[in-house]
Each structure stands twice: as structure tokens, then as C-alpha cells.
N, CA, C and O of each residue as an XYZ file, in Angstrom:
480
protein
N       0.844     -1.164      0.000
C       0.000      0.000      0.000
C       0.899      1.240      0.000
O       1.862      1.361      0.756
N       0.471      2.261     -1.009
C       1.650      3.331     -1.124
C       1.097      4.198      0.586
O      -0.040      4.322      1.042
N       2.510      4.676      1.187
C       2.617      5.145      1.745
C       1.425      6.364      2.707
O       1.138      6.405      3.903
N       0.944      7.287      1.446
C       0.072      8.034      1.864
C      -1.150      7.702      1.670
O      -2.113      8.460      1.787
N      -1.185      6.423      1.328
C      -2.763      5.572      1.792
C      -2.947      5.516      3.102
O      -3.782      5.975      3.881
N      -1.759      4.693      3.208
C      -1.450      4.173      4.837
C      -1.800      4.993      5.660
O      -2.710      4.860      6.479
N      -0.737      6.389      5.426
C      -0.978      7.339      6.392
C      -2.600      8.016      6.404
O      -3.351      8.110      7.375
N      -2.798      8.357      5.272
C      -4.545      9.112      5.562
C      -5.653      8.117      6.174
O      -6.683      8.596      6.650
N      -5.438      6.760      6.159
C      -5.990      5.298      6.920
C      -5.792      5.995      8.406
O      -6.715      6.486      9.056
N      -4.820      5.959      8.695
C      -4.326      5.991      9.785
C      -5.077      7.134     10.390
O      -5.779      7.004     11.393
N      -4.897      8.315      9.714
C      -5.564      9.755     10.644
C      -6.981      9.734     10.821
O      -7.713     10.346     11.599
N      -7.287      8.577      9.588
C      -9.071      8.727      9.852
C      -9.261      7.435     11.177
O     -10.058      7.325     12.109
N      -8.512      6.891     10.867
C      -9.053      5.839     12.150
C      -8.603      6.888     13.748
O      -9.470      7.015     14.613
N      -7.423      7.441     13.905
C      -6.974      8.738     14.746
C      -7.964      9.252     15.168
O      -8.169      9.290     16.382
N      -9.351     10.093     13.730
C     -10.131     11.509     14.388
C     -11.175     10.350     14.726
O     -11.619     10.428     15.871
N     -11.628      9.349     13.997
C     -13.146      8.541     13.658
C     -13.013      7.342     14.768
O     -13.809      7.183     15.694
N     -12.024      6.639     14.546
C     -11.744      5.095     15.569
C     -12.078      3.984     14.420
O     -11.753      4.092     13.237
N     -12.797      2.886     15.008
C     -12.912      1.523     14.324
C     -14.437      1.780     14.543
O     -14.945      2.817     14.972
N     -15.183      0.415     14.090
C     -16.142     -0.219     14.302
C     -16.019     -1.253     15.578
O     -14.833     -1.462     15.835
N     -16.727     -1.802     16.256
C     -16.469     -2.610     17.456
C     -15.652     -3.783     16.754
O     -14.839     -4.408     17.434
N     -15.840     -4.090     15.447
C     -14.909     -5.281     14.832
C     -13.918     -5.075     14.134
O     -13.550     -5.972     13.375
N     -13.254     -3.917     14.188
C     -12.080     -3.348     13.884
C     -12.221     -2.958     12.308
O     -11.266     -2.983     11.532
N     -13.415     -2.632     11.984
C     -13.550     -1.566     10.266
C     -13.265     -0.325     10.345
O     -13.292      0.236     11.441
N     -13.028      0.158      9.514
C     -12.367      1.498      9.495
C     -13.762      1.709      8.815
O     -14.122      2.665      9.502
N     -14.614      1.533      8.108
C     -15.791      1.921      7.366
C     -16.990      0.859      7.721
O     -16.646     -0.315      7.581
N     -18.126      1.038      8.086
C     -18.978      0.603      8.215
C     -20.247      0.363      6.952
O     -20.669      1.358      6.363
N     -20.604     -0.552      6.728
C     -21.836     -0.281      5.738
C     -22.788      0.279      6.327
O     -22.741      0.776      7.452
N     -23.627      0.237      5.668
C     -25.322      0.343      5.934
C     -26.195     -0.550      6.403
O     -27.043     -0.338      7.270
N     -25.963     -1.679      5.760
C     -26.103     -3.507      6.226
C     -25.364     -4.176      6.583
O     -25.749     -5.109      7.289
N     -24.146     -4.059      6.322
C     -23.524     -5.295      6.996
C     -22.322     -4.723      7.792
O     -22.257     -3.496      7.711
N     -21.479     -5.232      8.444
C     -20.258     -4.934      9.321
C     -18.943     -4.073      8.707
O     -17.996     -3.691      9.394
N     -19.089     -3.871      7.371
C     -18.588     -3.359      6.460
C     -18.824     -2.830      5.625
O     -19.928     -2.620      5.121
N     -17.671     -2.466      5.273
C     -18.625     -1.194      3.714
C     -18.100     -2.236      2.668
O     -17.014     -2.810      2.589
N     -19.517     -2.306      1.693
C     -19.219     -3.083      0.583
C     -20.005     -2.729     -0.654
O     -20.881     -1.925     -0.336
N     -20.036     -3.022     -1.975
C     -19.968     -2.362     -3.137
C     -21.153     -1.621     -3.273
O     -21.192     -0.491     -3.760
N     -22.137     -2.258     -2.840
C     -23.706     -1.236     -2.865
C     -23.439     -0.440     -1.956
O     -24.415      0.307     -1.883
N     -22.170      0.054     -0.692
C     -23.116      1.010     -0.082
C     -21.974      1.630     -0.930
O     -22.612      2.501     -1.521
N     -20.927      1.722     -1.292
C     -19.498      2.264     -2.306
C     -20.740      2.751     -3.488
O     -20.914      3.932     -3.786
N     -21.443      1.751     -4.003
C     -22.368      2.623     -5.136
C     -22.987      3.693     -4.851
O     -22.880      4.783     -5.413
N     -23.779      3.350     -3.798
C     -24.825      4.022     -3.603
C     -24.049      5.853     -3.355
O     -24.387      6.897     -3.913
N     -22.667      5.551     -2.041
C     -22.352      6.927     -2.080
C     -21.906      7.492     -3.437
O     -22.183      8.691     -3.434
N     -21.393      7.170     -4.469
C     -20.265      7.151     -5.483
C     -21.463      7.917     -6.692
O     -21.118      8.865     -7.397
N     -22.719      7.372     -6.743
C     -23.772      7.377     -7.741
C     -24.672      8.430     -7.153
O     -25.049      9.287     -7.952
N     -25.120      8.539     -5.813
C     -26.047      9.239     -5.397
C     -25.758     10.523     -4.590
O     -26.371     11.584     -4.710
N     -24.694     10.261     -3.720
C     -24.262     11.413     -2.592
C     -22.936     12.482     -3.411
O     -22.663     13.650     -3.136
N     -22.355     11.658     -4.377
C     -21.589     12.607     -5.256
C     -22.261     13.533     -6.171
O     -22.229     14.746     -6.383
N     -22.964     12.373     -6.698
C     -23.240     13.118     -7.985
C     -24.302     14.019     -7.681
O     -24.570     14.925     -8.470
N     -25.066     13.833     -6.397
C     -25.627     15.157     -6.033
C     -25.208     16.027     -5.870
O     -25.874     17.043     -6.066
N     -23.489     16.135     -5.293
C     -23.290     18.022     -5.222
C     -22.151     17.945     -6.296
O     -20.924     18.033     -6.247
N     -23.176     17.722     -7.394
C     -22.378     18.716     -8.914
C     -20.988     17.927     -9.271
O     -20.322     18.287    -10.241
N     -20.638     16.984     -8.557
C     -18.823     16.537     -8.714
C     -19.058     15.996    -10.188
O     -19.962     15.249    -10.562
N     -17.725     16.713    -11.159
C     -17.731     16.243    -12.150
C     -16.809     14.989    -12.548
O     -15.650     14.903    -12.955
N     -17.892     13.983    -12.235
C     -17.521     12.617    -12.533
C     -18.347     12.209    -14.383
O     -19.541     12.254    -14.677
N     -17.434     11.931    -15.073
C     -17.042     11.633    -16.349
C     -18.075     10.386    -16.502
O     -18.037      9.438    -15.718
N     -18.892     10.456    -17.453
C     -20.509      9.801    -17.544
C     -19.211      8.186    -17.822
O     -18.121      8.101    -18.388
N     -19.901      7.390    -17.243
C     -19.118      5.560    -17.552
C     -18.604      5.208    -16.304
O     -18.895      4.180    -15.693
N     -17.764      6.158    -15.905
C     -17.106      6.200    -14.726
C     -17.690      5.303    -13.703
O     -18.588      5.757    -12.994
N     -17.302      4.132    -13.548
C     -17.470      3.459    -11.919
C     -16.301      3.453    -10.863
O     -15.151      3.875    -10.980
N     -17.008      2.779     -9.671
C     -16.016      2.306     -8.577
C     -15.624      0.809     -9.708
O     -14.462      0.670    -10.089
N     -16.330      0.152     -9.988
C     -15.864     -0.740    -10.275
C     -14.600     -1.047    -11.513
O     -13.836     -1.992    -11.711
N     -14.818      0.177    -12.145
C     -13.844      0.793    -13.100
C     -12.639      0.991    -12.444
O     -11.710      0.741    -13.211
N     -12.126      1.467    -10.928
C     -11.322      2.043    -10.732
C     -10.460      0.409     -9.907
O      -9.246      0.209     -9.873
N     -11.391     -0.382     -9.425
C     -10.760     -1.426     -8.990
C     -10.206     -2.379    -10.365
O      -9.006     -2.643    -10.437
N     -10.819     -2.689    -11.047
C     -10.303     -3.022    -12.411
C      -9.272     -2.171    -13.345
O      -8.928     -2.669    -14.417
N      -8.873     -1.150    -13.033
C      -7.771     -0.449    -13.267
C      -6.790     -0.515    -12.430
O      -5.632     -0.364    -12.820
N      -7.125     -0.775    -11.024
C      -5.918     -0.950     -9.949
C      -5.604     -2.345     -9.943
O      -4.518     -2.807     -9.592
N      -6.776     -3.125    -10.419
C      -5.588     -4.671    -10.854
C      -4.729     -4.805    -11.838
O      -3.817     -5.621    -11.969
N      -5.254     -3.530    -12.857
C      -4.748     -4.274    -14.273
C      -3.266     -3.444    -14.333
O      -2.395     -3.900    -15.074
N      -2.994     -2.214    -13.536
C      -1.731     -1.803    -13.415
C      -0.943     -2.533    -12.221
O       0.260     -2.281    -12.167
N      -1.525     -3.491    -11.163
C      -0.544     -4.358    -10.511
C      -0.345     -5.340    -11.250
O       0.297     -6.181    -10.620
N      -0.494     -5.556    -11.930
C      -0.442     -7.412    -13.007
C       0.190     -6.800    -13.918
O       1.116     -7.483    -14.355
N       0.062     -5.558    -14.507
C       1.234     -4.776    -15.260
C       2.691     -4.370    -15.257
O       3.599     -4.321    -16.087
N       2.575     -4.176    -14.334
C       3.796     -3.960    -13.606
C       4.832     -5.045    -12.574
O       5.769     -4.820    -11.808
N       4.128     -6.265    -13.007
C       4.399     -7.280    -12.263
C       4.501     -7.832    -11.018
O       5.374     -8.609    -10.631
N       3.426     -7.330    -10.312
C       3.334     -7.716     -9.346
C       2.477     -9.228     -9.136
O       1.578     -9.665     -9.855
N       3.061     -9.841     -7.940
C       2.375    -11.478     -7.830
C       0.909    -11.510     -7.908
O       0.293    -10.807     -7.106
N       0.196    -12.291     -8.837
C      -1.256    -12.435     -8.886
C      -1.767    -12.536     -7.447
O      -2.798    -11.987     -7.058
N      -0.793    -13.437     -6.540
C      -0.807    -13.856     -5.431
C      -1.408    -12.710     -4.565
O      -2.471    -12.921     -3.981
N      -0.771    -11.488     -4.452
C      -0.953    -10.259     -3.698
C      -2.052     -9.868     -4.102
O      -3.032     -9.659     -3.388
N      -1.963     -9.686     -5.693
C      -2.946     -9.024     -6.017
C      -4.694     -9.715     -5.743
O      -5.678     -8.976     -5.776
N      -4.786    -11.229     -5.485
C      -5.919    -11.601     -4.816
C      -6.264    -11.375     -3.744
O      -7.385    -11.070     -3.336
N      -5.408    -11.497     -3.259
C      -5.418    -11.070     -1.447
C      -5.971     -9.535     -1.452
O      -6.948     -9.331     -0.731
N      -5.514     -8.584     -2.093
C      -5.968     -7.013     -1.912
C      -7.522     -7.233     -2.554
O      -8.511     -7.080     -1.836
N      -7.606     -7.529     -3.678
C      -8.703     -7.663     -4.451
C     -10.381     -8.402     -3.168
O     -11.532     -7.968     -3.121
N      -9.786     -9.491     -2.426
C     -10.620     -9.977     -1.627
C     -11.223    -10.724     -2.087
O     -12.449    -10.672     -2.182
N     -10.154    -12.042     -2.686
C     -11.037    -12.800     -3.732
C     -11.046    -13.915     -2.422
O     -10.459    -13.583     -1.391
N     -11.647    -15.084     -2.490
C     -11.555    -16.091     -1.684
C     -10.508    -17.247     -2.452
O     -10.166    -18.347     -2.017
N     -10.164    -16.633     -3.654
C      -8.721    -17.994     -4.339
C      -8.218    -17.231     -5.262
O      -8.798    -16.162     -5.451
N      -7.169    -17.511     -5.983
C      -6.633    -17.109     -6.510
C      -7.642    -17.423     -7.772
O      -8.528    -16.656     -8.150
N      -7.373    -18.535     -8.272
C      -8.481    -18.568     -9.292
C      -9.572    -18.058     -9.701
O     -10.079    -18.211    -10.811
N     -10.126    -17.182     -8.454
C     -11.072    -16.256     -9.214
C     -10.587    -14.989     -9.592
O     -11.157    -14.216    -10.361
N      -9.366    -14.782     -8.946
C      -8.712    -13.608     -9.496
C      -8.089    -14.078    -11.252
O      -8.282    -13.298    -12.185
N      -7.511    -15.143    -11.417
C      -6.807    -15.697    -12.827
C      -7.980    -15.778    -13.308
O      -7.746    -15.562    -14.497
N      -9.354    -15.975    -13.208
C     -10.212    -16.162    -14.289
C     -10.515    -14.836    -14.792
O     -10.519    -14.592    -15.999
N     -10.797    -13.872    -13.791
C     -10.912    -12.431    -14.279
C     -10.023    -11.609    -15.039
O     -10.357    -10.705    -15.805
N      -8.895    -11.983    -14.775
C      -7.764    -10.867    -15.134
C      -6.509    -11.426    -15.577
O      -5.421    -10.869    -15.435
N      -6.786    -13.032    -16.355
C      -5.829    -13.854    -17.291
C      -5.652    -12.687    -18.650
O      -4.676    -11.995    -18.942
N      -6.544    -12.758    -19.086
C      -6.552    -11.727    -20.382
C      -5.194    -10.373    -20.269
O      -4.789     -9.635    -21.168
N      -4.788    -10.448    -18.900
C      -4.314     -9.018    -18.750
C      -2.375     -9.139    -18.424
O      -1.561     -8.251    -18.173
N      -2.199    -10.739    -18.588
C      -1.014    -11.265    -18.325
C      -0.658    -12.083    -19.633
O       0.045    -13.090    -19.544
N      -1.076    -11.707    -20.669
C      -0.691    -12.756    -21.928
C       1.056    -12.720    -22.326
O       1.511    -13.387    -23.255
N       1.687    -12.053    -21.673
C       3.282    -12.544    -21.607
C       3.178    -13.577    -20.496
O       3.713    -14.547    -21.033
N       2.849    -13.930    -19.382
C       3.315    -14.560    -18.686
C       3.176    -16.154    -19.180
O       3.356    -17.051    -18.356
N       2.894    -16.409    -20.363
C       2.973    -17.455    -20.643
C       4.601    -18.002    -21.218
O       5.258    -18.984    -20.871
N       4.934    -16.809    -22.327
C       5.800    -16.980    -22.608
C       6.942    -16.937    -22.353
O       7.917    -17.471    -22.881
N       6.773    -15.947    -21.085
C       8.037    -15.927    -20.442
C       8.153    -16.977    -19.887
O       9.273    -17.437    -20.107
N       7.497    -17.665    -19.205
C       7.369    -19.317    -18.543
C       7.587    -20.456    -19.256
O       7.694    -21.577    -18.758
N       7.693    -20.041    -21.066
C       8.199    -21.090    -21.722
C       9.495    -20.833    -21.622
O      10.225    -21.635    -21.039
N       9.963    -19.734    -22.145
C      11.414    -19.372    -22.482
C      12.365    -19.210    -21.173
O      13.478    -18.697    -21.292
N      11.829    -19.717    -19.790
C      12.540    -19.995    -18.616
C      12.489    -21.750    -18.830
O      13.461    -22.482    -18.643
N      11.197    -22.184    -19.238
C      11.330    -23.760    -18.815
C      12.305    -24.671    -20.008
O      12.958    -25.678    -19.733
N      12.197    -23.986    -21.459
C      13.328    -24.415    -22.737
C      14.873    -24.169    -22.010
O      15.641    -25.114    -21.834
N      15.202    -22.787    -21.625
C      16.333    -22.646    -20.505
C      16.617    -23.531    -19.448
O      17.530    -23.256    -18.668
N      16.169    -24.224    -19.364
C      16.432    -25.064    -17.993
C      16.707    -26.194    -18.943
O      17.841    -26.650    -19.088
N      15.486    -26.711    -19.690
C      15.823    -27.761    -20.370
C      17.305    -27.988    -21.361
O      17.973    -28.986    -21.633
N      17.398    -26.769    -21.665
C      19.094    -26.657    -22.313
C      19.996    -27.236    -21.675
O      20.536    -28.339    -21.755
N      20.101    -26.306    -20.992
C      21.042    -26.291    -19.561
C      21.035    -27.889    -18.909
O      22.142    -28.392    -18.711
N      19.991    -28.574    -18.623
C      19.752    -29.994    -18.373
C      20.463    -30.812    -19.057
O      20.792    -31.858    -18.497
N      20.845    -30.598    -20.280
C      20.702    -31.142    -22.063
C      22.407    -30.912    -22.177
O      22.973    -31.732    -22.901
N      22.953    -30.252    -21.764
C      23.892    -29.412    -22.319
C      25.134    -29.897    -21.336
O      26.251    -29.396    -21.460
């Protein structure tokens, strides 16, 4: 997590506190904040005072952009499920295979390398 995430996390839990189960955000329904109540503010409480948010624009847009520049930049699918909040990895590789189409090849042209080298 870059740095001044961390830290602005930090000051809001500082002025605000937790939830009794240690959330930094609460939903509306459940023990947490989760994508309907993220819609609901994002769609209804923004776009009521005038914020010029760009017609297409989702939350869900912005999490699908923050995977597709960690898998870009090479970071472990591994991490990137864990942040994402998938329950396996595999549901993260089914979503966001399309977005790693080198990593195949680089995984050949390490495993022919070995096999040389074996050979040789």
C-alpha cells in the first residue's frame, strides 16, 4: 500500500476510531462497507453536489484499473488476490488472465532454458 494511503488510513481511524470489529468503514447492512453502499455513495451522494464525474465512470472501473496496473507492472497475482478480496486465486486468474498474456511466454522461455542447460 503506497505510503500516503497508509498514512490518511491511519488519521481517519486517529479523528473517527474503528467499528467494534475493527472496520475502518462501516456499511449500511452489513459490518462493512461493501460495493452497494461504495455505489450508492459514489452514484447518489456525489453526484448530487455537482462533482464532475465523467458519464461511464465506476467504482468498479477504478478497482479493475488498480488490478490491471498491478499485473502490469508485475506484481504477484498472489498479492494481487489477497488485496482484491477474492476467496482464491483462481477467481482472481479467471478475471484478469486476459491481462497477463506474456506470462505465458516468459514461462516457456525460462522452462526451454532449464531444459538446455539440463541437455547441455
Amino acid at each position: 500500500m503506497p505510503a500516503s494511503v497508509r498514512e490518511a488510513i491511519e488519521c481517519f481511524v486517529e479523528r473517527h476510531g474503528t467499528t467494534e470489529d475493527g472496520y475502518v468503514l462501516q456499511g449500511t447492512r452489513a459490518k462493512h462497507i461493501n460495493h452497494s453502499t461504495i455505489n450508492n455513495i459514489w452514484y447518489q451522494k456525489l453526484a448530487r453536489k455537482d462533482m464532475d464525474i465523467p458519464e461511464g465512470m465506476t467504482i468498479y472501473g477504478h478497482r479493475q484499473f488498480f488490478a490491471a496496473n498491478c499485473l502490469a507492472h508485475n506484481i504477484p497475482i498472489t498479492d494481487v488476490a489477497e488485496w482484491m478480496g477474492h476467496k482464491n486465486i483462481e477467481v482472481t486468474f479467471r478475471i484478469y488472465r486476459h491481462l497477463m498474456p506474456a506470462s505465458i511466454g516468459r514461462a516457456a522461455k525460462l522452462l526451454d532454458q532449464d531444459l538446455h542447460a539440463l541437455t547441455a
